[in-house]
C-alpha positions as CSV (number, residue, x, y, z in Angstrom):
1,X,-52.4,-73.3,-55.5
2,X,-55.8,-71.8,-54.3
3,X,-54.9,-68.8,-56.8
4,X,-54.7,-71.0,-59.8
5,X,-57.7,-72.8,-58.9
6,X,-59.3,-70.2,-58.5
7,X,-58.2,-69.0,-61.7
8,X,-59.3,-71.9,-63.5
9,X,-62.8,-72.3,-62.2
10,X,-63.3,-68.0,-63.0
11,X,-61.8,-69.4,-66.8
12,X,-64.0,-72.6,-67.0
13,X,-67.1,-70.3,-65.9
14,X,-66.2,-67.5,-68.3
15,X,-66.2,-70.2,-71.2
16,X,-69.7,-71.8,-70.0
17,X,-71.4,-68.6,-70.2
18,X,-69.7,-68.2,-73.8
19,X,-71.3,-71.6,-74.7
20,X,-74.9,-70.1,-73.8
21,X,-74.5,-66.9,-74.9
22,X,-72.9,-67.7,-78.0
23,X,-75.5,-69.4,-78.6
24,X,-78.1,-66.9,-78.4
25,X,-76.3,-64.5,-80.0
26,X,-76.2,-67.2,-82.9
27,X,-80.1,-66.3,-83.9
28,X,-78.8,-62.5,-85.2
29,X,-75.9,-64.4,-87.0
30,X,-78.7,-66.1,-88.8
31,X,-81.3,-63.5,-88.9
32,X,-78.6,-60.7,-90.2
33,X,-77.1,-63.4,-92.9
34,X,-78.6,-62.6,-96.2
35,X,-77.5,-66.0,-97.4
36,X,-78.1,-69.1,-97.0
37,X,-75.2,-70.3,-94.8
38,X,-76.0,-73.2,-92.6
39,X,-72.4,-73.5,-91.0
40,X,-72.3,-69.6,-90.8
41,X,-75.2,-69.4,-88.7
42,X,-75.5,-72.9,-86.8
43,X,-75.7,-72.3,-82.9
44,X,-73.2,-74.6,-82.1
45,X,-70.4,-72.5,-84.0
46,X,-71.4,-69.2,-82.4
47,X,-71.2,-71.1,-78.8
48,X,-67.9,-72.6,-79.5
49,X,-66.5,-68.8,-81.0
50,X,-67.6,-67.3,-78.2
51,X,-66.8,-70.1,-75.6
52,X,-63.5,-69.8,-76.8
53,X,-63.2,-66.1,-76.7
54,X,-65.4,-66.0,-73.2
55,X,-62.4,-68.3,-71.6
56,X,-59.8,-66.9,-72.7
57,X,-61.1,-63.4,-71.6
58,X,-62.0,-65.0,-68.4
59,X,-58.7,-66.5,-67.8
60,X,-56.5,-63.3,-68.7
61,X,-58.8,-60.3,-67.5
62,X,-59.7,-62.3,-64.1
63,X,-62.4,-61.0,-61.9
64,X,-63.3,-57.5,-62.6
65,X,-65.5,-54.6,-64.3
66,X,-63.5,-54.9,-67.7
67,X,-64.5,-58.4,-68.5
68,X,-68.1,-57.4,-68.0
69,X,-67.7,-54.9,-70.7
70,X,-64.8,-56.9,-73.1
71,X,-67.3,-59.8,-72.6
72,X,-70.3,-58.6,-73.9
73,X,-68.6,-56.7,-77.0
74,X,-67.1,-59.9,-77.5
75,X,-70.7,-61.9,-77.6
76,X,-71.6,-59.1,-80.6
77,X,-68.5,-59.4,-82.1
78,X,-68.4,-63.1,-83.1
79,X,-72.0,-62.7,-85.4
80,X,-70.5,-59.3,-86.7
81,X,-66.8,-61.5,-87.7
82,X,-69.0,-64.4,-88.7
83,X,-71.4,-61.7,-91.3
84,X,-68.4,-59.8,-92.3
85,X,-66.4,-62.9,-93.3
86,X,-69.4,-64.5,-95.4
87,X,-70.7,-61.4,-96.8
88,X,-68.0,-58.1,-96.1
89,X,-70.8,-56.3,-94.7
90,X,-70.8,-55.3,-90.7
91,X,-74.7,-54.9,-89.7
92,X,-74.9,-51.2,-87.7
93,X,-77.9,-53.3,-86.0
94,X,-75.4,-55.2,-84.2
95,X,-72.3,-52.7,-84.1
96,X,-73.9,-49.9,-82.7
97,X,-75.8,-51.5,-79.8
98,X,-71.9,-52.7,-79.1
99,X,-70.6,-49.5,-79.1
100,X,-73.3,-48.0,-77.0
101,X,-73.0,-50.9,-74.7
102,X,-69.3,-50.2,-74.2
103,X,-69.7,-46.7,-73.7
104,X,-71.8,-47.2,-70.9
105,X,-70.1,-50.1,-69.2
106,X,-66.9,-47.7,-69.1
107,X,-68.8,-44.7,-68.3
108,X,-70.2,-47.2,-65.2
109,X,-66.7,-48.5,-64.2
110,X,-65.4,-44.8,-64.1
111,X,-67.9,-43.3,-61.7
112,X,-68.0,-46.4,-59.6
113,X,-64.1,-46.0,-59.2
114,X,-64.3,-42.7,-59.2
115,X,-61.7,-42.2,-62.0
116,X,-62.8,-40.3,-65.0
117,X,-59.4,-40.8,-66.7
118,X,-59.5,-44.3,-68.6
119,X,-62.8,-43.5,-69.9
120,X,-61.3,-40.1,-71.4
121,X,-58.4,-41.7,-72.9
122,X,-60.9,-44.3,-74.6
123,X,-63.5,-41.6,-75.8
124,X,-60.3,-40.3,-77.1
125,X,-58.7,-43.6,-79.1
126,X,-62.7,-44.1,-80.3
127,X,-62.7,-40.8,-82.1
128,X,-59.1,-41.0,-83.4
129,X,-59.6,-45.0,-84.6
130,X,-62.9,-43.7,-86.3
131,X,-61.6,-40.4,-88.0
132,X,-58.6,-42.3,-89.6
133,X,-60.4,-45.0,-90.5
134,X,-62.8,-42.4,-91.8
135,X,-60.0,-40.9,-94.0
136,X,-58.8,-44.2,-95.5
137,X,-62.6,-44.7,-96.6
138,X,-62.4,-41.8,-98.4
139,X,-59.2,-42.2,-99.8
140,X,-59.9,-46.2,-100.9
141,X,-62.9,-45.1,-102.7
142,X,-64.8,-47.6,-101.0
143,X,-62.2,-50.4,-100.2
144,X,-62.6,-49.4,-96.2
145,X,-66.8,-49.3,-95.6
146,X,-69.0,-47.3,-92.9
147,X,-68.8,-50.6,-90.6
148,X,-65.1,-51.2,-90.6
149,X,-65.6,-47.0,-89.6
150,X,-67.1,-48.4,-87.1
151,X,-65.3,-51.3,-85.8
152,X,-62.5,-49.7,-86.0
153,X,-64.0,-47.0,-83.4
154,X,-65.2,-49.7,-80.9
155,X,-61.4,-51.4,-81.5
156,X,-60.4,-47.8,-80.1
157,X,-62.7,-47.6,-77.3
158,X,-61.7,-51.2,-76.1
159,X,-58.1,-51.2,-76.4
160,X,-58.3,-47.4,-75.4
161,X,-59.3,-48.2,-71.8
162,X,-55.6,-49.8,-71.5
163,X,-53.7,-47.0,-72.9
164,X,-52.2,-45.7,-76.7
165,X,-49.8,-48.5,-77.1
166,X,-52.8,-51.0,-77.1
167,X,-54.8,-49.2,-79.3
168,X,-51.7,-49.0,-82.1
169,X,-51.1,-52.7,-81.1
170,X,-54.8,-53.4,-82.0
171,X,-54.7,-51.6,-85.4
172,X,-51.3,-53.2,-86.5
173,X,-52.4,-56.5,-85.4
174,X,-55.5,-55.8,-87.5
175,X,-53.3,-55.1,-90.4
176,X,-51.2,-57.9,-90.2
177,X,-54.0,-60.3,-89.6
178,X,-55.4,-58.7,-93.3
179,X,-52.7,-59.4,-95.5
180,X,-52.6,-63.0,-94.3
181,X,-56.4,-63.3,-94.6
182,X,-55.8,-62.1,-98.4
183,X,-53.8,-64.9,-98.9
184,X,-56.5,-67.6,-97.9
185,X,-58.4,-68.5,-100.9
186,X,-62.5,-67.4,-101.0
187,X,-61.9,-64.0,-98.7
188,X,-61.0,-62.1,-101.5
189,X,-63.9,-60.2,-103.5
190,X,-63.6,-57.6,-106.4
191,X,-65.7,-54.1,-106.1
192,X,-67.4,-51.9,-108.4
193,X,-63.6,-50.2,-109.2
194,X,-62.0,-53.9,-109.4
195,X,-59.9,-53.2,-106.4
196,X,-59.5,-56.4,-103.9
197,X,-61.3,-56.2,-100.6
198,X,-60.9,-58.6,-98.1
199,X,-63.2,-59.2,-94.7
200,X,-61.3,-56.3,-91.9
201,X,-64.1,-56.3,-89.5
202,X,-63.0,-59.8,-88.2
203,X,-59.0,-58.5,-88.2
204,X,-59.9,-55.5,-86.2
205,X,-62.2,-57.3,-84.0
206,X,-59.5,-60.4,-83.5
207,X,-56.3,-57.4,-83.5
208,X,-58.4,-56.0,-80.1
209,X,-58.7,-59.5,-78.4
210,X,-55.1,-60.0,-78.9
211,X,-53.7,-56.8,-77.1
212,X,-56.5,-57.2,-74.4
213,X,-54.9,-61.0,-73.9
214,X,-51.1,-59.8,-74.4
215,X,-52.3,-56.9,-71.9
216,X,-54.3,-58.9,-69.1
């Protein structure tokens, strides 16, 4: 009983820090948003997103280095879904600063612990998820951009911490969440060669929270 109290008050304080942060992080929503989108980039939307996400996190990771890092990709990575839904674009203004940031959280948790090995493997998974993603750029002729490159490369990094099968759960995930987002109607967009693109940086970002949950 003192465990799942425990476990609830670390989960109710996980979401509260979502509602301010999200919050906060709602003025680059609105600031990146070319558009005019007063839902897009209201502050109560990116508080409840990252509430949400915050909670959940806080509830399945528990007490630890690793939510410090999943958590504050996970404050960038609602304003990145929220651009790349409106607009299919991914901001390197806010995607780098994410990678960088969970680059050095790991690099942190692996000298503290003295354990250079998770850190490897996700260096690894980052440049593997960025040079195929890479490659199906250049083979889509522009259907996969430089930010979902990019995404996909934090997406490694993250689930890369874990082990391999996380990182190839994250990508599938990301795939599967794609072909349903084609089917929901205003995602869909034609480019310069008429080919149908849909929104990925939100599937790759949404595939990683759901193998971090499934993994604890």
């Amino acid at each position: 009983m003192v465990v799942m109290t425990s476990s609830w008050w670390w989960t109710a304080g996980s979401a509260a820090a979502g509602l301010v942060l999200g919050a906060a992080a709602s003025a680059l929503t609105r600031r990146f948003l070319r558009g005019e989108r007063a839902l897009a980039g209201s502050w109560w939307l990116g508080a409840v997103l990252t509430a949400a996400v915050l909670g959940l996190l806080g509830w399945r990771v528990g007490v630890g280095g690793e939510l410090a890092v999943y958590g504050f990709v996970a404050v960038l990575a609602v304003p990145l879904a929220v651009i790349d839904w409106c607009e299919h674009r991914l901001p390197r203004a806010l995607i780098w600063p994410q990678l960088a940031g969970a680059l050095v959280g790991f690099a942190v948790l692996c000298w503290a612990r003295h354990d250079p090995a998770p850190g490897i493997r996700a260096l690894a998974a980052l440049a593997a998820a960025g040079v195929l993603f890479l490659v199906l750029a250049v083979a889509s002729g522009g259907g996969v951009g430089a930010g979902d490159v990019s995404a996909a490369g934090v997406v490694g990094l993250v689930t890369g911490w874990s082990g391999w099968p996380q990182v190839a759960g994250a990508l599938l995930a990301a795939s599967m969440l794609a072909l349903a987002v084609v089917a929901v109607p205003g995602t869909r967009r034609r480019d310069d060669n008429g080919a149908t693109v849909v929104p990925f940086g939100p599937c790759l970002l949404a595939g990683a929270l759901l193998v971090v949950l499934v993994g604890g």
